[in-house]
MDTraj code that builds the backbone (N, CA, C; nanometers):
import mdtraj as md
import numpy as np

residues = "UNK UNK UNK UNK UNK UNK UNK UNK UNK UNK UNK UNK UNK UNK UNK UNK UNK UNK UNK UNK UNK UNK UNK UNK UNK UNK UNK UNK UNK UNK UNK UNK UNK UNK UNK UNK UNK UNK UNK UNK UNK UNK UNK UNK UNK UNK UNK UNK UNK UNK UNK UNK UNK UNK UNK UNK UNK UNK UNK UNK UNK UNK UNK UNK UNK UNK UNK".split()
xyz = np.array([
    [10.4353, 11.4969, 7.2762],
    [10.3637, 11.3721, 7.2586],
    [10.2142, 11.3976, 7.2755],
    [10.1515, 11.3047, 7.2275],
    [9.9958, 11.3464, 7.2238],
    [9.9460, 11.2650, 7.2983],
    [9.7932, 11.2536, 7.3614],
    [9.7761, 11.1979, 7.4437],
    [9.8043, 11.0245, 7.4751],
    [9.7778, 10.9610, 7.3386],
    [9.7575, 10.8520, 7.3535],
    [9.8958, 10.8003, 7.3532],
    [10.0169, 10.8578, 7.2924],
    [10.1480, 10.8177, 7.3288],
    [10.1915, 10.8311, 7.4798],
    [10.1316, 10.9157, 7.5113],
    [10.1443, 10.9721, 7.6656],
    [10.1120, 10.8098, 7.7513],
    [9.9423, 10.7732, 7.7454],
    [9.9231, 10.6871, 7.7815],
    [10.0065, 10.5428, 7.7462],
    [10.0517, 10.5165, 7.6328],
    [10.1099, 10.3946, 7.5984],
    [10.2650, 10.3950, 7.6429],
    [10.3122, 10.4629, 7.6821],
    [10.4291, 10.5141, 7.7531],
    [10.4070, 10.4602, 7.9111],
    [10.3289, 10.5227, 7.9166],
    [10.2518, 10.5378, 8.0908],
    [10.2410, 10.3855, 8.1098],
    [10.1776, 10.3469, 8.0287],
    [10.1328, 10.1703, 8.0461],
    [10.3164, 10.0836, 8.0374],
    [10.3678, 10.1493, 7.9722],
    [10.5225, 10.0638, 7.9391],
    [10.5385, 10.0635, 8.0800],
    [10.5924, 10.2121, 8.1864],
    [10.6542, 10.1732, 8.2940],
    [10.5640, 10.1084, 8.3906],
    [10.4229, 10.0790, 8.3645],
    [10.3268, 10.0221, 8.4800],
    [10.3507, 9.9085, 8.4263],
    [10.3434, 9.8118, 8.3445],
    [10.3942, 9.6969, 8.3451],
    [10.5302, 9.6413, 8.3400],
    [10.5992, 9.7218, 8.3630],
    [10.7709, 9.7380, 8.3371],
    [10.7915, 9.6781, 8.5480],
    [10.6876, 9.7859, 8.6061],
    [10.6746, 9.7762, 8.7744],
    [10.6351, 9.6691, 8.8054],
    [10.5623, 9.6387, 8.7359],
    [10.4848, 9.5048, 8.7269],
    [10.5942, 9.3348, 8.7555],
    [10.6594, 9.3861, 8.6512],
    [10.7402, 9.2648, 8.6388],
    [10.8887, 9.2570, 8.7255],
    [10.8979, 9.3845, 8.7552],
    [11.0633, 9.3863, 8.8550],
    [10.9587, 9.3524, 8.9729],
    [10.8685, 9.3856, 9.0175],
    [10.8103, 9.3019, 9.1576],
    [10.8013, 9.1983, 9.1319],
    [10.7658, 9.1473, 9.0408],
    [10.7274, 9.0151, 9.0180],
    [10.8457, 8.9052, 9.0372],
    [10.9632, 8.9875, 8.9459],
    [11.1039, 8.9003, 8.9528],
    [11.1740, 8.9276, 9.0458],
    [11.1590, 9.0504, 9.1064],
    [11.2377, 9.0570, 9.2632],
    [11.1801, 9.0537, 9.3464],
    [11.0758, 9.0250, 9.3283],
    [11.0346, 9.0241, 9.4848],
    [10.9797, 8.9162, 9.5190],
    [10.8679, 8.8581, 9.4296],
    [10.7966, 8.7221, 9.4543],
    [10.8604, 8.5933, 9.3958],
    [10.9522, 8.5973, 9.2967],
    [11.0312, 8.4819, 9.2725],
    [11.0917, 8.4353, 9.3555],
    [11.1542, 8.5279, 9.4507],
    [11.2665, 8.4824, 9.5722],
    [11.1851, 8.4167, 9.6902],
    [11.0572, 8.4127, 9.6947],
    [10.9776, 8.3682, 9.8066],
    [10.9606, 8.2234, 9.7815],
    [10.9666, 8.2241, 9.6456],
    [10.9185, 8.0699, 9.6006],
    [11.0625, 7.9578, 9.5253],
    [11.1448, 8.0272, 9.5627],
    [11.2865, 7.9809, 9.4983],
    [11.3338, 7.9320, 9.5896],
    [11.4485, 7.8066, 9.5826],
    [11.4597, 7.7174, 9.7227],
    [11.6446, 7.8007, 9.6630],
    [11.6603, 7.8898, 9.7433],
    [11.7501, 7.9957, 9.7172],
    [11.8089, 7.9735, 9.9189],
    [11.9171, 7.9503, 9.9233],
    [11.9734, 7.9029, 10.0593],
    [12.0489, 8.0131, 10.1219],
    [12.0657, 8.1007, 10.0201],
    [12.1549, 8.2356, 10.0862],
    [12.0626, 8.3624, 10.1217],
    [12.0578, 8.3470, 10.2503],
    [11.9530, 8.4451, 10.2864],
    [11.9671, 8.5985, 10.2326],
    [12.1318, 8.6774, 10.2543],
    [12.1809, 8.7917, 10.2235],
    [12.1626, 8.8154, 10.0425],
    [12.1469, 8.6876, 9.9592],
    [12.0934, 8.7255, 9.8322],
    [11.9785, 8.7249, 9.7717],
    [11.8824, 8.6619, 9.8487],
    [11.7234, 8.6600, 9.8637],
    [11.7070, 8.7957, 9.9432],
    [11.7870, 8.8519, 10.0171],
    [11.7147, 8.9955, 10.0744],
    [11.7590, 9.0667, 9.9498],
    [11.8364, 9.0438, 9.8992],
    [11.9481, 9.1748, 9.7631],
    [11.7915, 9.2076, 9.6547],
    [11.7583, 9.0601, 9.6891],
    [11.6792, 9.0543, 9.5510],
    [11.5268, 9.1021, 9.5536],
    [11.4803, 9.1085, 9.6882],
    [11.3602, 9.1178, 9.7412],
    [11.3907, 9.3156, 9.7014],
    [11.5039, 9.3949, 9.7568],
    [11.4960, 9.5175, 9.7888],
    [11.4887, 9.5348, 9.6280],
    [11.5926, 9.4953, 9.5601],
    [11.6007, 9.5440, 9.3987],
    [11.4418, 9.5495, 9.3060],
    [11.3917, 9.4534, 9.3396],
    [11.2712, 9.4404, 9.2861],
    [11.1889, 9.5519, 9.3531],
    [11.1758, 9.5679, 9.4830],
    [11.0561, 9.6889, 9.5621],
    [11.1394, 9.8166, 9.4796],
    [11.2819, 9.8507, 9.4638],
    [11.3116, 9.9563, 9.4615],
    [11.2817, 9.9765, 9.3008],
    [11.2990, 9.8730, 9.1946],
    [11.2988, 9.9240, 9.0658],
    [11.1388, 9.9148, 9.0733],
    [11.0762, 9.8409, 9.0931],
    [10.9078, 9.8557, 9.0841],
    [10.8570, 10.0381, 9.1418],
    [10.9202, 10.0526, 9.2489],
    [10.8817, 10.1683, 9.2667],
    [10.9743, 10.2774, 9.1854],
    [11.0639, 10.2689, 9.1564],
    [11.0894, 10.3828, 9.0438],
    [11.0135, 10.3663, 8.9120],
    [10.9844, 10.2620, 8.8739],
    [10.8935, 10.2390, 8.7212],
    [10.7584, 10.3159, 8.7386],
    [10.6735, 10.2515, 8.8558],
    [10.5546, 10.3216, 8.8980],
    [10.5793, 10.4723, 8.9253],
    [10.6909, 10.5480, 8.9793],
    [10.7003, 10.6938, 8.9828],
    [10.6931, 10.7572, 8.8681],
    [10.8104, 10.6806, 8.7072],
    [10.7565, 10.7417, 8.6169],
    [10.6357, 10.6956, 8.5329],
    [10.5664, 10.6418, 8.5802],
    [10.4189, 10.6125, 8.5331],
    [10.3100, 10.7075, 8.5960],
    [10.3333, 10.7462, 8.7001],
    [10.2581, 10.8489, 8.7643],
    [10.3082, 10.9688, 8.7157],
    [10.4292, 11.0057, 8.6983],
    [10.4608, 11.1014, 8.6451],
    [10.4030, 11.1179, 8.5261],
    [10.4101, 11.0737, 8.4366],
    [10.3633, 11.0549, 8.2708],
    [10.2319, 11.1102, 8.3218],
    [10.1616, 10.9942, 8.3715],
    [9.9613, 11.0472, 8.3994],
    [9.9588, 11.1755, 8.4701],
    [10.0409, 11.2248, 8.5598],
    [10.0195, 11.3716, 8.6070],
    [10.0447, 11.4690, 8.5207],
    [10.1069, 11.4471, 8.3742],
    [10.1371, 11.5185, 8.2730],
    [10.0286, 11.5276, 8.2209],
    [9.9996, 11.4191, 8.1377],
    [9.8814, 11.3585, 8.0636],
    [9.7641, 11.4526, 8.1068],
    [9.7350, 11.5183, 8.2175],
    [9.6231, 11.4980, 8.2917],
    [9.6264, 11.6820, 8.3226],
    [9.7391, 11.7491, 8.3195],
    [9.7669, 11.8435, 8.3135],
    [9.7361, 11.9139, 8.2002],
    [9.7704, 11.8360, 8.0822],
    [9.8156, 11.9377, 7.9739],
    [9.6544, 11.9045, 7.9008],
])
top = md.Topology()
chain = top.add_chain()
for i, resn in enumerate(residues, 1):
    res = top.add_residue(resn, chain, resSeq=i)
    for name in ("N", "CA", "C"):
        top.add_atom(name, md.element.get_by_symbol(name[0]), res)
traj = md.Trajectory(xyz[None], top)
């Protein structure tokens, strides 16, 4: 891939992180959601897929940045 696919790739999983925090993590704060054990399910799913999206987004730019 060449650079600028590199980057537009890179940008997919940074806004990809973007939005699983967004839907797991901050929706559940503001949702009148009564089951505490599925408001935590949803809080971790969101931190955990946000942070795998952002790993391969950093990954990509440590490529990018290498080659």
């Amino acid at each position: 891939m060449n650079k600028s696919q590199l980057k537009a790739v890179s940008d997919f999983f940074t806004n990809s992180a973007v939005a699983w925090f967004a839907a797991g993590f901050i929706s559940p704060l503001f949702s009148k959601n009564e089951n505490l054990e599925i408001m935590l399910i949803s809080l971790l799913l969101g931190i955990m897929a946000a942070c795998i999206f952002m790993i391969f987004s950093l990954t990509i730019v440590r490529e990018e940045h290498q080659s």
